[in-house]
Backbone as a ProteinNet text record, in pm:
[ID]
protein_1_A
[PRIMARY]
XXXXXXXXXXXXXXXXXXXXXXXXXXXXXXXXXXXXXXXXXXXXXXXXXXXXXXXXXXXXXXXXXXXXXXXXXXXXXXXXXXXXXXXXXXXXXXXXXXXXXXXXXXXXXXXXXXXXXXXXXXXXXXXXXXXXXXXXXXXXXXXXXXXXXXXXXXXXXXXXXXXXXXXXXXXXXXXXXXXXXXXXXXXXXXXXXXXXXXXXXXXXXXXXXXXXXXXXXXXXXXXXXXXXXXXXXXXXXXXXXXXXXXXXXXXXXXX
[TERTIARY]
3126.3	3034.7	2895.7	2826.3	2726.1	2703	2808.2	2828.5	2820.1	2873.3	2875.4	2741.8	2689.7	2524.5	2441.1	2499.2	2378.9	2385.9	2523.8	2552.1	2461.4	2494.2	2475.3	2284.8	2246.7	2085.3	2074.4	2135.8	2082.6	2117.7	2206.4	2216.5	2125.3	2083.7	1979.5	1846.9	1816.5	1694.1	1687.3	1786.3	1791.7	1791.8	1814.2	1817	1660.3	1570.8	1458.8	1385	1408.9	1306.1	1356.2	1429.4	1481.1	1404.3	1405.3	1336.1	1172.6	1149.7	990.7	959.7	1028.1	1015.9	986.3	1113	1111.5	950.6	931.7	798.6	636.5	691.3	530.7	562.3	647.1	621.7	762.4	740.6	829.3	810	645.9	547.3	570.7	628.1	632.3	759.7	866.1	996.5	997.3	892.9	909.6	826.4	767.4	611.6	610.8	620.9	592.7	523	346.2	246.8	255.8	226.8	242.3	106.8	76.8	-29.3	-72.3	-211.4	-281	-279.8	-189.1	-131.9	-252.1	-293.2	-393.4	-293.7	-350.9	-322	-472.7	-406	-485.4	-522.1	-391.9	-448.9	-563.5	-565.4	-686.8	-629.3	-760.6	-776	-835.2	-804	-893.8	-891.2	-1041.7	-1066.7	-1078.5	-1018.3	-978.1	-1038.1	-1120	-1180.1	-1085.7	-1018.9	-937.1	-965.7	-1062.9	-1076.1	-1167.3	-1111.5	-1218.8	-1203.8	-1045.8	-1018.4	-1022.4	-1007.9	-1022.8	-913.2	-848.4	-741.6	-709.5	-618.3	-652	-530	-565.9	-434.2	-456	-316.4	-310.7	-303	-367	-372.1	-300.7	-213	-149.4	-152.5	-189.1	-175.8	-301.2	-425.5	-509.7	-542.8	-567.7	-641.8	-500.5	-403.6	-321.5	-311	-234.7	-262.9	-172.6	-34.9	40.1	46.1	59.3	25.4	146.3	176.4	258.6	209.2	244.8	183.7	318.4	341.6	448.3	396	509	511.4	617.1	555.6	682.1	770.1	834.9	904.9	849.7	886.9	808.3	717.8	829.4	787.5	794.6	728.5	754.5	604.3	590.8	449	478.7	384.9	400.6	374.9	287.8	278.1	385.9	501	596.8	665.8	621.8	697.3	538.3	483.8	339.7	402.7	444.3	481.5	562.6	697.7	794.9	758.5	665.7	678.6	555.7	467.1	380.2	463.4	578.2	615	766.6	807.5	907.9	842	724.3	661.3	495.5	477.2	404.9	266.8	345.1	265.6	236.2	274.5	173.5	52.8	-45.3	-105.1	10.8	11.4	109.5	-28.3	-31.9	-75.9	24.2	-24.1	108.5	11.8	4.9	-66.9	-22.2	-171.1	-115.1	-144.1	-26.9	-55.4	-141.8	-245.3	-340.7	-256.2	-312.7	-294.8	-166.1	-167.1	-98.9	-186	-162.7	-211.5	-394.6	-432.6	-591.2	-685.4	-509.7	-615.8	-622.4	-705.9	-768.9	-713.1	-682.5	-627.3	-514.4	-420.2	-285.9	-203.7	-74.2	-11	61.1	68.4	124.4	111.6	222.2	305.8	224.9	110.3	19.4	-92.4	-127.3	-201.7	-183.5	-59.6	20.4	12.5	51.5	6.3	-124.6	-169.4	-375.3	-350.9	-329.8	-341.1	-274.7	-183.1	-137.7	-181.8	-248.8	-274.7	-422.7	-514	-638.5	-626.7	-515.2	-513.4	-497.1	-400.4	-336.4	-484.4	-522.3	-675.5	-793.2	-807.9	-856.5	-861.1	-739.6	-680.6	-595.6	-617.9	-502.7	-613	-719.9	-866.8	-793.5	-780.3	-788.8	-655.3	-566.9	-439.2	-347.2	-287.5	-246.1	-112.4	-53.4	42.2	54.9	127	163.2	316.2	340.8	450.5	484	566.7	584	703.3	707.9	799.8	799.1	899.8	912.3	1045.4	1005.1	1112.9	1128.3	1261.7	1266.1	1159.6	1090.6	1042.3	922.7	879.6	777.3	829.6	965.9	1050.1	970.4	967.7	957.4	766.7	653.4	596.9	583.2	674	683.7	709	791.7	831.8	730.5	618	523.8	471.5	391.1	309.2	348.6	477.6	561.8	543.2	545.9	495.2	348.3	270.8	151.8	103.7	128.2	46.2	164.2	114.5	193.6	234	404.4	418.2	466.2	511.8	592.9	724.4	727.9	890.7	862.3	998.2	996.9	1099.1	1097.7	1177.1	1226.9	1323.2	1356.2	1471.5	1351	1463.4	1497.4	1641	1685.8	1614.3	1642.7	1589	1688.5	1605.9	1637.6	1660.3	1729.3	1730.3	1570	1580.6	1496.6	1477.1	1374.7	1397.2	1452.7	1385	1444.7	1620.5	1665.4	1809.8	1882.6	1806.3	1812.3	1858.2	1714.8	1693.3	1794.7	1853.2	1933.1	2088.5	2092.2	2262.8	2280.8	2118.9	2133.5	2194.1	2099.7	2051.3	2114.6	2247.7	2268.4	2278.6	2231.3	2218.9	2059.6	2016	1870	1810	1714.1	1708	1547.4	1602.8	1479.2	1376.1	1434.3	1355.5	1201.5	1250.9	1148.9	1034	1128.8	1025.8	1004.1	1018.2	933.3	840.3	757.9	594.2	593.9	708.5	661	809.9	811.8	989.2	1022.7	923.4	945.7	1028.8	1018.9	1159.3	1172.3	1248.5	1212.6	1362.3	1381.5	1529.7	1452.7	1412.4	1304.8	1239	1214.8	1100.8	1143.2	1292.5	1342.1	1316.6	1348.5	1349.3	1199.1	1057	939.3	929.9	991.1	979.5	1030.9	964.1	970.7	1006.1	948.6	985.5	1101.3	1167.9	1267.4	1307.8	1387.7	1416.6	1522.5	1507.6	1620.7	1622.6	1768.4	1774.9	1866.6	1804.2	1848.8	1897.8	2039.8	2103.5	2150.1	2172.9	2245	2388.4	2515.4	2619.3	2652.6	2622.4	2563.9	2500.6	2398.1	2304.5	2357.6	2302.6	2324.6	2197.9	2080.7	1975.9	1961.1	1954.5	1985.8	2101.2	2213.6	2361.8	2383.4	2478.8	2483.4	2478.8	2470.3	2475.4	2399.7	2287.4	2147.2	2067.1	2102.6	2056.8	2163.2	2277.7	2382.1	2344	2315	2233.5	2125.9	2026.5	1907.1	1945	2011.6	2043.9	2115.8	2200.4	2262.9	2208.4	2060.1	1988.8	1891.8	1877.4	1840	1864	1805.9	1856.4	1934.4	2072	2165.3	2076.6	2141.5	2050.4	1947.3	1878	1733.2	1733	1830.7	1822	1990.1	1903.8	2023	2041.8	2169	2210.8	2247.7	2156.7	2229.9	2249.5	2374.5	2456.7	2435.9	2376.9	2412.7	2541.2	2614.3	2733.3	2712.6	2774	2748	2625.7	2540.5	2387.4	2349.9	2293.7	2205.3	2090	2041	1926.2	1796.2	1811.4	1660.3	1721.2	1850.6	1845.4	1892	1892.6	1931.3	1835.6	1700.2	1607	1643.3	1693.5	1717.2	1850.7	1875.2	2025.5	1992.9	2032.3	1991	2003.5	2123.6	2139.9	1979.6	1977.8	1823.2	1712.2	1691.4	1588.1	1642.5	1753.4	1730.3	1746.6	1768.4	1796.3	1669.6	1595.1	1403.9	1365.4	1358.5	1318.5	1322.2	1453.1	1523.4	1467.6	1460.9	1394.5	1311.6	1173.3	1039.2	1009.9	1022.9	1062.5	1034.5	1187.2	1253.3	1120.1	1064.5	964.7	839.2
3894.6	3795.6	3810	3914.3	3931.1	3926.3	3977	3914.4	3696.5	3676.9	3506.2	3444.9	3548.7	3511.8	3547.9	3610.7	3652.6	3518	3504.8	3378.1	3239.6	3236.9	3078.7	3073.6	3207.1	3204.2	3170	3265.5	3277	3122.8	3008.4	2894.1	2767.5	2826.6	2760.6	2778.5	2916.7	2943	2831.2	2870	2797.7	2669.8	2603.1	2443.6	2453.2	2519.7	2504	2509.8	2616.3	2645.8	2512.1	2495.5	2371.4	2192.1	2231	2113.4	2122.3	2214.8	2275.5	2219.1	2289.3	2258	2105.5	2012.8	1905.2	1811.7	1905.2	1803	1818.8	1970.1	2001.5	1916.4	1953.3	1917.8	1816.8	1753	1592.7	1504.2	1476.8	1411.8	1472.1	1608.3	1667.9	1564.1	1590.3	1559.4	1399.1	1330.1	1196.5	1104.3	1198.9	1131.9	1204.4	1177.6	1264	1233	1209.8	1117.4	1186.2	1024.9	1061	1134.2	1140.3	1167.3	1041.2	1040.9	950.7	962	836.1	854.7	734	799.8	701.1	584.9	478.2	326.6	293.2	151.5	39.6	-91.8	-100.4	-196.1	-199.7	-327	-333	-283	-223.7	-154	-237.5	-279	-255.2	-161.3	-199.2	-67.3	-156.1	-120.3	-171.9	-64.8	-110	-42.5	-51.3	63.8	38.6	170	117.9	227.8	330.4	462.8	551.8	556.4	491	539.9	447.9	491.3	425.5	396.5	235.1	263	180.4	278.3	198.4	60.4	-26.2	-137.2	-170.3	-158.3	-213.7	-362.7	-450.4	-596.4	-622.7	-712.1	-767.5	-930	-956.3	-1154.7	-1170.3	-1154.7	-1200.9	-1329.4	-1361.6	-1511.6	-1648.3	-1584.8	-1679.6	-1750.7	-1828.8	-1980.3	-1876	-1826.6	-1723	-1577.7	-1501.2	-1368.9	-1288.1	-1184.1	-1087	-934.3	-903.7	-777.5	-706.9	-546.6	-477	-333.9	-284.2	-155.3	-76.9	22.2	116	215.7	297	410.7	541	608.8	736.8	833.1	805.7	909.9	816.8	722.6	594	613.5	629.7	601.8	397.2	362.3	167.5	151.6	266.4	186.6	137.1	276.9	222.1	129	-23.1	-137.7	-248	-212.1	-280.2	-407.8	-283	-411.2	-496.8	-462.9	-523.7	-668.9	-607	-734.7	-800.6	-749.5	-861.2	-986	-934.5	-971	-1065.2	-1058.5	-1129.3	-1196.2	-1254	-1332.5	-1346.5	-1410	-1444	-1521.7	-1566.9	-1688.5	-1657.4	-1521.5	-1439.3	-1361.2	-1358.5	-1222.6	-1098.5	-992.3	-853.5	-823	-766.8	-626.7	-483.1	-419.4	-302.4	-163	-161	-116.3	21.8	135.7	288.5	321.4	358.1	424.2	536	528.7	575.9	778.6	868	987.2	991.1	869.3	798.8	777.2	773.9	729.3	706.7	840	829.8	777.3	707.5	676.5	756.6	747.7	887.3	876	995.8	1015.1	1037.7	1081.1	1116.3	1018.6	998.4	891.9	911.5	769.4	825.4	685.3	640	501.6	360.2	470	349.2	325.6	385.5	439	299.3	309.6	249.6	109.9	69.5	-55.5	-93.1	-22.7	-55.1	-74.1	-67.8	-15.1	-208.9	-247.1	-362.1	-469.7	-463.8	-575.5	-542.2	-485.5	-495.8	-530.7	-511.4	-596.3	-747.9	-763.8	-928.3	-988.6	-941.4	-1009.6	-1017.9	-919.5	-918.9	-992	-1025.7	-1170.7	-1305.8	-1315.6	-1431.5	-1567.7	-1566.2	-1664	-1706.3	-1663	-1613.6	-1644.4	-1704.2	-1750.1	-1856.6	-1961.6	-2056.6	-1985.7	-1899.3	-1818.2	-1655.8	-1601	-1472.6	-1426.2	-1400.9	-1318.9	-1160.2	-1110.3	-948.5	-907.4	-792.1	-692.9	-541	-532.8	-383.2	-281.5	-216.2	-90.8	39.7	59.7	200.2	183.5	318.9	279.1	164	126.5	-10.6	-108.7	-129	-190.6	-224.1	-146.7	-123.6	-170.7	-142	-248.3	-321.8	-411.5	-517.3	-608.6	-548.7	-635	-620.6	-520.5	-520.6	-638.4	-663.8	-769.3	-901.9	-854.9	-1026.3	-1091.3	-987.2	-1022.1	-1093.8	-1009	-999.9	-1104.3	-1124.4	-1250.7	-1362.4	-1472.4	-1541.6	-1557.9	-1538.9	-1484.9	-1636.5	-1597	-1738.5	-1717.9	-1574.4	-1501.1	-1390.6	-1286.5	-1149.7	-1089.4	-984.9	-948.2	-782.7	-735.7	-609.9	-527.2	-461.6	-353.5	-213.6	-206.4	-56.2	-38.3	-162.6	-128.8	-63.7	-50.8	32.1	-62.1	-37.6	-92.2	9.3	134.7	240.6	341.4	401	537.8	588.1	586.3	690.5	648.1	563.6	560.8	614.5	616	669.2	874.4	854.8	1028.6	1076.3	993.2	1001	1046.3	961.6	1001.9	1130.3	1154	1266.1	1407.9	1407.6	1550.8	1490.6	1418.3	1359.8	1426.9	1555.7	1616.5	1631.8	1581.4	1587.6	1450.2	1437.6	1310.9	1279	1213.1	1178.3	1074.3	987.5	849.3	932.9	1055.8	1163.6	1261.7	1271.5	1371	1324.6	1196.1	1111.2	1099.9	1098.1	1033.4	890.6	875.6	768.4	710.9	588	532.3	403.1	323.5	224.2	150.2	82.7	5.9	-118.7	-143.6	-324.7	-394.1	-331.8	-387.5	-474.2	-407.1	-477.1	-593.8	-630.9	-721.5	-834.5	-831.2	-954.8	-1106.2	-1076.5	-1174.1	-1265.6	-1193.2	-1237.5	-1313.6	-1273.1	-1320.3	-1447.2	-1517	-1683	-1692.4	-1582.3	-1645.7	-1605.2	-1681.8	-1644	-1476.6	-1439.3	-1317.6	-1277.6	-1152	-1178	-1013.2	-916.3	-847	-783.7	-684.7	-605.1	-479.2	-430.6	-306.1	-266.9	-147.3	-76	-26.6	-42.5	-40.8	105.5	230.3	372.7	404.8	340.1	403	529.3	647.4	777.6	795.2	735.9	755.8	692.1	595.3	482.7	423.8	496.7	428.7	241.6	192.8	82.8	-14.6	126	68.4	-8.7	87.6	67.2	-83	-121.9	-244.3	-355.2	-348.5	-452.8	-466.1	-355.2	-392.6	-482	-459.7	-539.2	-669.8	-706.3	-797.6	-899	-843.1	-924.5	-959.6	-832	-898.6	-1033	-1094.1	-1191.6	-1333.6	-1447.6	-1574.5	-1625.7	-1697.9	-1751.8	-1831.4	-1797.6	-1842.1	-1840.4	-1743.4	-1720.4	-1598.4	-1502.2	-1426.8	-1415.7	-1383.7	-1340.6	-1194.2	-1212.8	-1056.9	-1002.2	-914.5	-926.1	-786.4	-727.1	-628.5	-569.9	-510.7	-467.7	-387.5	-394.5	-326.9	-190.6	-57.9	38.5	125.4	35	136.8	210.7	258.9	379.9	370.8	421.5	418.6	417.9	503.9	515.6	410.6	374.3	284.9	199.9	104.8	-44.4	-111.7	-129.2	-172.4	-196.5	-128.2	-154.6	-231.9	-308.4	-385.8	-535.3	-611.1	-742.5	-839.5	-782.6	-865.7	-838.2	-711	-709.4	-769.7	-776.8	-876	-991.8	-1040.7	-1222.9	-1256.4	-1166.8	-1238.7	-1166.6	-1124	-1082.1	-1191.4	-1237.8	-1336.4	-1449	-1493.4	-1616.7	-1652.7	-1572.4	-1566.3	-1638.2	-1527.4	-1524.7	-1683.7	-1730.7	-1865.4	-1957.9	-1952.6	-2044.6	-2065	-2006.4	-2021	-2015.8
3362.6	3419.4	3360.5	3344.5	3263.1	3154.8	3028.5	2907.9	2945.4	3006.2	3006.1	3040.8	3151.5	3206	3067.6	2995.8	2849.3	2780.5	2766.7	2643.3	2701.4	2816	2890.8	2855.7	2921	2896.3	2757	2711.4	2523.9	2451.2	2499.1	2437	2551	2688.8	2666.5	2628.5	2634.4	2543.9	2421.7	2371.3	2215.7	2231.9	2311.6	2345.6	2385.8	2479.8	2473.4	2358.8	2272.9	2148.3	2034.7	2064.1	1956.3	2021.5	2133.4	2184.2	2181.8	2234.3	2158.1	2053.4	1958.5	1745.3	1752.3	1805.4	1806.9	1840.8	1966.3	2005.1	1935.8	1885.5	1811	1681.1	1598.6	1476.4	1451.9	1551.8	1482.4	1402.2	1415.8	1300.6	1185.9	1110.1	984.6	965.6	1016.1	1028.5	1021.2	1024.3	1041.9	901.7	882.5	792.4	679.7	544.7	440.1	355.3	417.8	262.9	144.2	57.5	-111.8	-137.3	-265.7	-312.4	-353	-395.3	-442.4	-640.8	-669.5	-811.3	-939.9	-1010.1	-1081.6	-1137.2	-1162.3	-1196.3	-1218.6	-1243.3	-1341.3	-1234.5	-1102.5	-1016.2	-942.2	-867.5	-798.5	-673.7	-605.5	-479.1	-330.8	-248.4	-171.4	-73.6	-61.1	88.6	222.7	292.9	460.1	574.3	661.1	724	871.5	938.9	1063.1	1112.9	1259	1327.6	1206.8	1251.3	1207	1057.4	995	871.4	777.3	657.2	531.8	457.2	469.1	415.3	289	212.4	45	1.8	-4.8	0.8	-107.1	-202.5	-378.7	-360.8	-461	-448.8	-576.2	-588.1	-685.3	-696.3	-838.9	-831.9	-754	-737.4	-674.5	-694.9	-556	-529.4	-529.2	-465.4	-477.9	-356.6	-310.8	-170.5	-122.2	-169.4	-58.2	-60	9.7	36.8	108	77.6	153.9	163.6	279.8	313.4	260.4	218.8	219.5	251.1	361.1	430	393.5	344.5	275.9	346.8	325.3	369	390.7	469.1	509.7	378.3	270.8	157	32.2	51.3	-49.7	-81.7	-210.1	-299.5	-294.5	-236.7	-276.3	-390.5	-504.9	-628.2	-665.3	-682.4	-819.8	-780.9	-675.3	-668.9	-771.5	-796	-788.2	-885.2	-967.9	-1180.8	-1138.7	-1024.1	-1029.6	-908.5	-772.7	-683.3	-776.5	-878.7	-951.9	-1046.4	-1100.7	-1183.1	-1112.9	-1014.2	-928.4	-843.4	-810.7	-685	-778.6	-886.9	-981.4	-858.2	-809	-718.3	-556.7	-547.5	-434.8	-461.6	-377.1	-413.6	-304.9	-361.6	-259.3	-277.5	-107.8	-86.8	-71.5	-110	-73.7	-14.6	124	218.4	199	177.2	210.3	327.8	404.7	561.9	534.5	650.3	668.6	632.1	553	487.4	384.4	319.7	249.7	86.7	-24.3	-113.5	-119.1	-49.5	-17.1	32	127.9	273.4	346.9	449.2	518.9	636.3	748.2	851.5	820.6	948.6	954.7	1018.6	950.4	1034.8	1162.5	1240.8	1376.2	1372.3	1460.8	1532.5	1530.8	1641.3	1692.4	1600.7	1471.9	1389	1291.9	1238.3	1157.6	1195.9	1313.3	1363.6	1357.4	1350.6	1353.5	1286.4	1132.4	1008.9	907.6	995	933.4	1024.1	1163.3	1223.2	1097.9	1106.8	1039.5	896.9	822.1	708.1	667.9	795.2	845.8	887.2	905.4	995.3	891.6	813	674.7	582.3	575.2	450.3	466.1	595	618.6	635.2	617.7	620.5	456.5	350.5	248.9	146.8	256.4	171.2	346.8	250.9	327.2	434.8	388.6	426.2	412.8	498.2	468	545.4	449.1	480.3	466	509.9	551.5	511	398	389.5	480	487.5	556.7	513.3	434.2	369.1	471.3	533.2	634.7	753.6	712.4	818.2	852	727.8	724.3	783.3	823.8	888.2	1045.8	1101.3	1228.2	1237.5	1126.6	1127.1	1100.6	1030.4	1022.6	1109.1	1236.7	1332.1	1370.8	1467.1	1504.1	1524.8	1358.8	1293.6	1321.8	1360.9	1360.7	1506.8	1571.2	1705.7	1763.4	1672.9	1701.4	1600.9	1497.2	1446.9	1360.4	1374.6	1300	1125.3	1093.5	966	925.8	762.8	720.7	714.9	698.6	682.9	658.5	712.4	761.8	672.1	598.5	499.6	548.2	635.3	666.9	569.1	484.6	405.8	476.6	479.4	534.2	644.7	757.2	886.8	951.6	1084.9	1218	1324.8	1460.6	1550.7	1625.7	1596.4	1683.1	1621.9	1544.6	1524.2	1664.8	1762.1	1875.5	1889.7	1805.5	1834.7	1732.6	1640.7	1467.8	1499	1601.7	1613.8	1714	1818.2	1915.7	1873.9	1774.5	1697.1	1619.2	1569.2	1507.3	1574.1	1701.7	1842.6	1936.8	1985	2069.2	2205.1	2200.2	2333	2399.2	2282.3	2325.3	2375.6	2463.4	2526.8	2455	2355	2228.9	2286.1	2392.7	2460.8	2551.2	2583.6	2635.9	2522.2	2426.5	2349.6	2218.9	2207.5	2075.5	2078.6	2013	2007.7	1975.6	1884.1	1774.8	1771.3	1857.9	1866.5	1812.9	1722.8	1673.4	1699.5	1825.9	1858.2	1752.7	1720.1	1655.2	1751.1	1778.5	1857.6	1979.1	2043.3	2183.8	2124.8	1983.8	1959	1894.6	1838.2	1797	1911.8	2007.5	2069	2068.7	1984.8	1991.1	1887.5	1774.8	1646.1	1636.7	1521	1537.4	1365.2	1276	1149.6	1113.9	1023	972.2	915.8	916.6	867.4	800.3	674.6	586.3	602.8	626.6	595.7	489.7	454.3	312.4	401.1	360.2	369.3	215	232.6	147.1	201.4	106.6	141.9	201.5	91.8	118.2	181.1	265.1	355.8	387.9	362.1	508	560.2	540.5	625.5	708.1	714.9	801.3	812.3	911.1	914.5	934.6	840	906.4	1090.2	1108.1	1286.3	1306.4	1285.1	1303.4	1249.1	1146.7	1067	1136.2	1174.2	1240.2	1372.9	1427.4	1555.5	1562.5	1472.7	1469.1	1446.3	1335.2	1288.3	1383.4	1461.8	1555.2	1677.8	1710.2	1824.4	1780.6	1629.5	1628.8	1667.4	1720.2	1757.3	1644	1705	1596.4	1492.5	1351	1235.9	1148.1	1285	1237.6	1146.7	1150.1	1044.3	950.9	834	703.4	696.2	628.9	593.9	488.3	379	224.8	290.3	204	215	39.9	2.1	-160.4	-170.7	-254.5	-267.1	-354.2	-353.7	-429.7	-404.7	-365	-328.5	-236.3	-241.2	-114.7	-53.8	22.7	54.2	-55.9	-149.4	-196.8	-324.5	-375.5	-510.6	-555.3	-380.2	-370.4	-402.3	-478	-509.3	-667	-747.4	-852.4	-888.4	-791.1	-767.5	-796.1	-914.6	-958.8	-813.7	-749	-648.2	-527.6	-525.8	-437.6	-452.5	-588.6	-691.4	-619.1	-640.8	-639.1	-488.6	-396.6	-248.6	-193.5	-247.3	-240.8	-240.7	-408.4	-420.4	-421.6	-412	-357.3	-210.6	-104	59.6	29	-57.7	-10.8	-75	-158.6	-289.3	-182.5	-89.1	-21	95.9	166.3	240.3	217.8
[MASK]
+++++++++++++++++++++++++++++++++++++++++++++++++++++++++++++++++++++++++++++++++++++++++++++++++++++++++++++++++++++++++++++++++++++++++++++++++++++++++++++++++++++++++++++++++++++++++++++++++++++++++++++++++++++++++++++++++++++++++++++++++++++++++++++++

């Protein structure tokens, strides 16, 4: 009986210290800024809240505009050549989350949202339209944005229904809806969204299981959203898929 009273303590100890880890340093586990990489594009500087944040401009001065939000550990340059050169007739911004590409501060949920309503508000005087990409986890602000201000169309690459549902499948004994900081629902927010929406999966996903993107996808109103599926690809190199190119740009075209 005492050998069993050791074990029982000793595996919930370990369920505590593991839930601990979880809540201090989940932000490591969630967020991995790039460095700040020299180029030739233009910069701007965006003032949000206390920080300084650096947003690459591409195609300037055009009538339509798209914001794009990248992935946790996504440098946005190395899309710069390619969304300049596939959407000729936008200006892109390609926004660095704030401790991101030398913008200043550390990222966090509600941070991140500051971070793209203050750009949307910045430049939308400034072009007849805008529309929104969102890669991983840029995904989740993208819906945000979609809520909160009016888009022309919503472009979700390698979304989520939830990180906290993302993180839930992972630790499924751990009750993640309690010890997240940062739960990006976009599942809760379809029902707000009014523009059209096109999503991009990868057939390979293991970072984002297909669940997760079929969920979202299906909490949208009939019609209002698409579904490209790339065949063969993965998470990080369904971007280089001719088919990703043309149902990118075929969407954004179309609206």
């Amino acid at each position: 009986m005492t050998t069993l009273r050791t074990i029982v303590f000793g595996l919930i100890l370990i369920y505590l210290v593991v839930a601990m880890l979880l809540v201090i340093f989940q932000r490591q586990f969630l967020y991995f800024p790039t460095p700040d990489v020299s180029h030739n594009f233009p910069v701007m500087s965006l003032e949000s809240g206390d920080e300084t944040i650096n947003v690459i401009t591409l195609n300037p001065k055009k009538a339509k505009a798209i914001l794009y939000f990248g992935g946790n550990a996504e440098t946005v340059l190395y899309n710069a050549q390619d969304f300049a050169d596939w959407l000729p007739d936008h200006t892109i911004y390609l926004l660095n989350y704030r401790g991101y590409g030398g913008s200043t501060g550390a990222p966090t949920e509600q941070g991140l949202y500051a971070d793209a309503l203050a750009l949307y508000d910045k430049i939308h005087q400034s072009h007849d339209s805008v529309s929104v990409i969102g890669r991983s986890l840029g995904s989740g602000v993208a819906t945000l944005l979609a809520t909160q201000r009016p888009l022309t169309s919503v472009v979700l690459i390698t979304p989520y229904d939830s990180i906290r549902q993302v993180a839930q499948d992972l630790l499924p004994i751990y009750p993640m809806s309690l010890l997240l900081k940062d739960q990006y629902d976009s599942l809760s927010r379809t029902g707000q969204i009014n523009a059209p929406v096109l999503i991009i999966t990868a057939e390979n996903d293991r970072v984002i299981p297909a669940k997760h993107a079929n969920a979202l996808f299906q909490a949208f109103a009939d019609q209002q959203a698409q579904l490209t599926v790339i065949d063969g690809a993965d998470h990080n190199n369904l971007s280089s898929a001719p088919e990703y190119r043309k149902s990118l740009i075929d969407f954004i075209v179309a609206h």
